[in-house]
Structures are given as structure tokens and as C-alpha cells.
N, C-alpha and C positions, 0 to 999 in steps of 0.2 A: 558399424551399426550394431554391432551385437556386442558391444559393451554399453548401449543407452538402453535407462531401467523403461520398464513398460511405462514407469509415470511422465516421463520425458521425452513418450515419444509422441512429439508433437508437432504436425508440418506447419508453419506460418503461410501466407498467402502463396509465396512461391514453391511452396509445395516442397521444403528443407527443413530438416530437422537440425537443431543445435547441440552440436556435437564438438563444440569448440573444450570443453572441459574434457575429454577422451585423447588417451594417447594416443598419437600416429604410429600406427605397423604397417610394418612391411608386407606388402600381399606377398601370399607362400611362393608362386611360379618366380616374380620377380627376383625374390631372394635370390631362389636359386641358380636363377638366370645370371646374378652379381657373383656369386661365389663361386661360380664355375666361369667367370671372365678370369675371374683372380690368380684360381687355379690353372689355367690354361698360361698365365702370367707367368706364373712361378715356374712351370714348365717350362717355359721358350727358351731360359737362359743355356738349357743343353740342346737346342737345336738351332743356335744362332741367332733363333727370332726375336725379334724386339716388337711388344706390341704397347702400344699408346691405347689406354686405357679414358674412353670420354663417353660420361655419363646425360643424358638427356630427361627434362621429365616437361610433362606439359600439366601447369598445373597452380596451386597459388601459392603468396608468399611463403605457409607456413613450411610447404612441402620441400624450402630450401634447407632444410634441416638434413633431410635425407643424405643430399648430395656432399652436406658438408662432412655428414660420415663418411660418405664416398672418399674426399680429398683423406679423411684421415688413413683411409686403406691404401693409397697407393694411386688412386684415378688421376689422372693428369687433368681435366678440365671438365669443370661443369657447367650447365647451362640448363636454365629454366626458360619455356616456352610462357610467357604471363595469362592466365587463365582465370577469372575471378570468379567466374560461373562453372557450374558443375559439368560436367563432361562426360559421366559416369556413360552415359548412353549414347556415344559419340564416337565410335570408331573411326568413319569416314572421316570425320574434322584429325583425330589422332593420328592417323595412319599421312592424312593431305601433308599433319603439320614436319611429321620426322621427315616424310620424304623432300621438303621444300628447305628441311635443315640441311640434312644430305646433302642435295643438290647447288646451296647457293650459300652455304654457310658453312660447311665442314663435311667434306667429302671421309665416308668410312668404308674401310675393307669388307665388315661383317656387321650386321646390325642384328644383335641379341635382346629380343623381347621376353618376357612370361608372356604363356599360350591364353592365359586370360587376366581379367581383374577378379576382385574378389565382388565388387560392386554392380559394375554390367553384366560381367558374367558372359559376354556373348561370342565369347573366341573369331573374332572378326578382324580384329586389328593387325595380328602380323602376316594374314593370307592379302587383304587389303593392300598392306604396307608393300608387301613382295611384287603383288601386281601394278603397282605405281612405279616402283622404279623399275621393273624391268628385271628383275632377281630370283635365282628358283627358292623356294623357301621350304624347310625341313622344320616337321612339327613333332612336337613329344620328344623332346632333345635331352637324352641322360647324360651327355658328356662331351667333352670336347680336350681332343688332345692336339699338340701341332704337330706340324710333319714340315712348310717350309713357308719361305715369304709368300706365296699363293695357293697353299693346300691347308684343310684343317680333315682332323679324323673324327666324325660326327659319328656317336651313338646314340641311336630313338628308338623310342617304345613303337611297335609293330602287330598287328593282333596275331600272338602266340608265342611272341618272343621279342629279340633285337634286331636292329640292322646295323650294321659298322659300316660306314661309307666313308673316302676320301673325294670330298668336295672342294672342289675349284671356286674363289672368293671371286666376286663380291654374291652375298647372299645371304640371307633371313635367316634366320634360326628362331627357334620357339620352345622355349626350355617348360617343358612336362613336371607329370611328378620324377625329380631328380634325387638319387639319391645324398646330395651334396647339400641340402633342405635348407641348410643355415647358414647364415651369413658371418661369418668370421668378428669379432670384436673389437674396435681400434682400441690401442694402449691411452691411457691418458695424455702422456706425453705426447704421441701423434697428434691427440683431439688439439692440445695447447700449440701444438707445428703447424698443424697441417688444416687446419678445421678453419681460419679463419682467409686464406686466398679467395679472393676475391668469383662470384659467382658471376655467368655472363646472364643477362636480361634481355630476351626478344621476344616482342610483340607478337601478334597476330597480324596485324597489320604489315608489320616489317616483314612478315612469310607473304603477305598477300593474299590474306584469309581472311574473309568475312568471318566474324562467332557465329552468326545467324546462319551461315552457308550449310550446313548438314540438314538443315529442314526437320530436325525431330524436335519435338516437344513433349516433356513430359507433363502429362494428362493427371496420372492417381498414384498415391502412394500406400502403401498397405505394410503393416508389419505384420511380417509372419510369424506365426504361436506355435513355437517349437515344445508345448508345454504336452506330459504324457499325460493320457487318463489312468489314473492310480485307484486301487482297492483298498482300504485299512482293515486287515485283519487282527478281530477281536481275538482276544483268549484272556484267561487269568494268569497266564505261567508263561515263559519263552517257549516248553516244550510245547503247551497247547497250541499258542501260534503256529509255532514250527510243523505240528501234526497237522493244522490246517491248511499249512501252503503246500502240502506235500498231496493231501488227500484231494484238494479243490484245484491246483494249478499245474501240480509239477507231476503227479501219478502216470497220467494220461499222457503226455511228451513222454517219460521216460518208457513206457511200453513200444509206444511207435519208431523208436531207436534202433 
């Protein structure tokens, strides 16, 4: 949303703005969440692990883009949950649909989410998700190293510092701010390999989920005016400005120093 200009920001009856001209990014938690699977990847091979790398998103056609960079990375299987309506405010539907993947479509050792969206915003989804299936789940996640086929070594952020913990799978994770931020780049060549295998396609229906089933509706939309209140200071010369912002703004901060 904060690449559409204030002129464009305009909801149509169902309360959306058109935002189809705007690239798709990556929300920052997610990234990292992806780049520290990868990384954990690249590890295993000195501790015997083999892990099967499969990416899930619940969401619409276009967001099959995503996944297809995923296949150029390395992911062994993607699959889109088909979502044509916005979901942004939807945890409880989010969290019902992974865990109904899980459970009856593709059972996983570890299920790594970002601790929020950039859109909801309401970090609900992977405490949700953990308590659905029965999973303890670990938030603010800086890293993950392996240790063997049923242990990983989970670093989170803690208030005052870290925690290093060796956790016992199957279990949530929820990657933080990590410092691992960015998502690695596929090669061309990969994108021309690997980018066009085939994506899987499941309903809602096919999970056994009503759309309408989470009961929230959203009511108003407002954009937020992140605009500052600014001063123009007059003078004839650069010096005069310069003597003006010092004597009227900046004098009085630097005594209180």
C-alpha cells in the first residue's frame, strides 16, 4: 500500500483499492523466514540432514509468482491455497487453512511462518497456527541451525538479549527481525529450470473451509498521512538560513545535551 500515490487512493464499494499496477514484495518477516529455511538447507549437508524444502501461501493467482522464485531457489514443492478475496484481517481462516494442509495434504516436520504481515499486522497467525495443531511454538526467531533428524538449534530475540534453545520437531517457529533480512537471488538460468514446474492448487473448499467462516468483516478503510509538518526558512544568503536554523531550532537542543 505504500507505493499507491494519495491520488489512487481510492476504495470501490468493497472497500479495495487498486493496486494491480504496484509490484509484489516480499513482506520483510517472511523473507527472512525463506532465507533462513535455505540457510538451514545449506547446513544440513554436514550433519547428514536432508530437508525437503515446501513452500505454502494462501492467497491469489498473482501471488504464484512468489513461489515460482521459491522453485528457482531450491524448494521442492509449491502450493497455493486459492483465495480471491483479501484475507489481510484473517488469521483465524490463515492459521484453520495451514493447519488442514498439514494435517490431510502434506504432513511437515517444522512450519516456519513471519511473526506478522505487513498488511494485518496483527501477529495472531503463528500462535493460532501452533495451537491448532498441537505444537509448542517459538517467536522472534534469529536463526536456525540443525543438530539431527528430530532436533533444530532455535535462536530468538528475548527482552535483554538471546535464547539458544535445542527443540524437539514438529513445531512453529516465527522468524523476528532476523538478521538474515534478504532473500537470496535465483540465477537466470535457475529462473529458466526451475521456475516453470508445475504449482499445486487447493481450494478452500477442498480444506473444508467456508471463506465466510472467520466472521470478520471489514467495515472502513483510511490511509494513513505519514506527511511531516515542515517550516521554510526564509533568509537572502545560505549563511542567513543557516544562522536561522541554528538560533530558532537547533540552539536550544544543543544546550540541553
Amino acid at each position: 500500500m505504500d507505493l499507491v500515490s494519495e491520488e489512487d487512493w481510492k476504495a470501490d464499494s468493497r472497500l479495495q483499492v487498486d493496486i494491480g499496477y504496484a509490484k509484489l514484495l516480499w513482506n520483510c518477516f517472511d523473507e527472512s523466514a525463506l532465507e533462513m529455511m535455505l540457510k538451514l538447507s545449506d547446513l544440513s549437508e554436514g550433519f547428514g540432514v536432508v530437508y525437503e524444502l515446501n513452500a505454502l501461501t494462501i492467497g491469489k493467482k498473482k501471488h504464484e509468482s512468489f513461489l515460482k522464485t521459491l522453485y528457482a531457489l531450491g524448494f521442492s514443492h509449491g502450493t497455493r491455497v486459492a483465495v480471491e478475496e483479501e484475507i489481510n484481517f484473517c488469521p483465524d481462516l490463515i492459521a484453520e487453512g495451514i493447519t488442514r494442509y498439514v494435517r490431510e495434504f502434506a504432513a511437515q516436520d517444522v512450519v516456519v511462518t513471519g511473526t506478522q504481515t505487513s498488511d494485518g499486522s496483527n501477529m495472531k497467525t503463528p500462535y493460532l497456527l501452533a495451537e491448532k495443531l498441537g505444537w509448542p511454538c517459538i517467536s522472534q526467531v534469529t536463526g536456525l541451525e540443525p543438530v539431527d533428524e528430530k532436533y533444530l538449534k532455535v535462536t530468538s530475540q528475548v527482552t535483554g538479549g538471546t535464547l539458544v534453545r535445542i527443540v524437539k520437531t514438529p513445531c512453529v517457529l516465527a522468524v523476528g527481525n532476523a538478521p538474515c533480512a534478504y532473500l537470496r537471488i535465483p540465477t537466470l538460468k535457475d529462473k529458466m529450470r526451475l521456475g516453470k514446474k508445475p504449482i499445486e492448487q487447493i481450494s478452500l473448499e477442498e480444506l473444508g473451509i467456508l471463506q465466510n467462516s472467520s466472521g470478520i468483516k471489514l467495515t472502513e478503510l483510511k490511509r494513513v498521512d505519514n506527511r511531516r509538518d515542515t517550516v521554510v526558512i526564509e533568509g537572502d544568503t545560505p549563511y542567513e538560513k543557516a544562522q536561522k536554523l541554528y538560533e530558532c531550532y537547533l540552539k536550544g537542543r544543543l544546550e540541553k545535551l
